[in-house]
N, C-alpha and C positions, 0 to 999 in steps of 0.2 A: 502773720509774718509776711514781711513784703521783699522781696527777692527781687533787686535791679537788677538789670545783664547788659553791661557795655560791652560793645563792640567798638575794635579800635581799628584806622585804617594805616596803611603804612606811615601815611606822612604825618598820623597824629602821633604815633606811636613816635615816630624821629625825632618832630617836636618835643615830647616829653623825655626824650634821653639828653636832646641838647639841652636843655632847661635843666635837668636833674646834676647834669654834668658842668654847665655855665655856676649854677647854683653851688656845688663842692667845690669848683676853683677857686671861686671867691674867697667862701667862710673860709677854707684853707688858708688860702693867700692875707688873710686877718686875723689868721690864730696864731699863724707865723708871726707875722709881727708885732704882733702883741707879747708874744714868747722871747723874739729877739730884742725889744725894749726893754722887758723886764730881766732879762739877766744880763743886761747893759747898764740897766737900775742896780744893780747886784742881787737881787733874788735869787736865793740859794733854793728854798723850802717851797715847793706848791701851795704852802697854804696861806702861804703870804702873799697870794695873788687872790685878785677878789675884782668881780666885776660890777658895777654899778651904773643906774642911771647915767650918771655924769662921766663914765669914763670912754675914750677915745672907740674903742671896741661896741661899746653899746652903741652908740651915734653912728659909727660906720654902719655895722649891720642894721641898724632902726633907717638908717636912709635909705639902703641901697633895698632893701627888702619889703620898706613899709612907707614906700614913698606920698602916698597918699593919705599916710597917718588913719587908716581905715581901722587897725588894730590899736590898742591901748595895753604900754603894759603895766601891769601891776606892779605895783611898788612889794618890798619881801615886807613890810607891815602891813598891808591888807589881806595876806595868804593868810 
């Protein structure tokens, strides 16, 4: 069994709050509007909302997050 032990310094630590915190504003700030389109769409029912490859929501987050197309994601028929 092999046991890492990080040690963090202040300023790494800050970094990783701002990141974690830059990070939630965003997805927030996309779920929002994804939520305010679709009940502008008229969506009453949550399960009438679905997110896919091709929708606005997926291409925002796949940009802003996966800018270097480093990650691939799976399609729901390959799972």
């Amino acid at each position: 069994v092999c046991v890492c032990v990080c040690q963090f310094t202040r300023c790494i630590t800050s970094q990783l709050i701002k990141w974690f915190s830059n990070f939630r504003e965003f997805y927030y700030i996309q779920m929002e509007k994804f939520a305010r389109t679709a009940v502008m769409a008229g969506v009453v029912d949550v399960r009438d909302l679905t997110v896919d490859r091709e929708s606005e929501l997926f291409r925002a987050l796949n940009i802003h997050y996966n800018k270097a197309n480093n990650y691939q994601v799976r399609r729901i028929s390959d799972l």
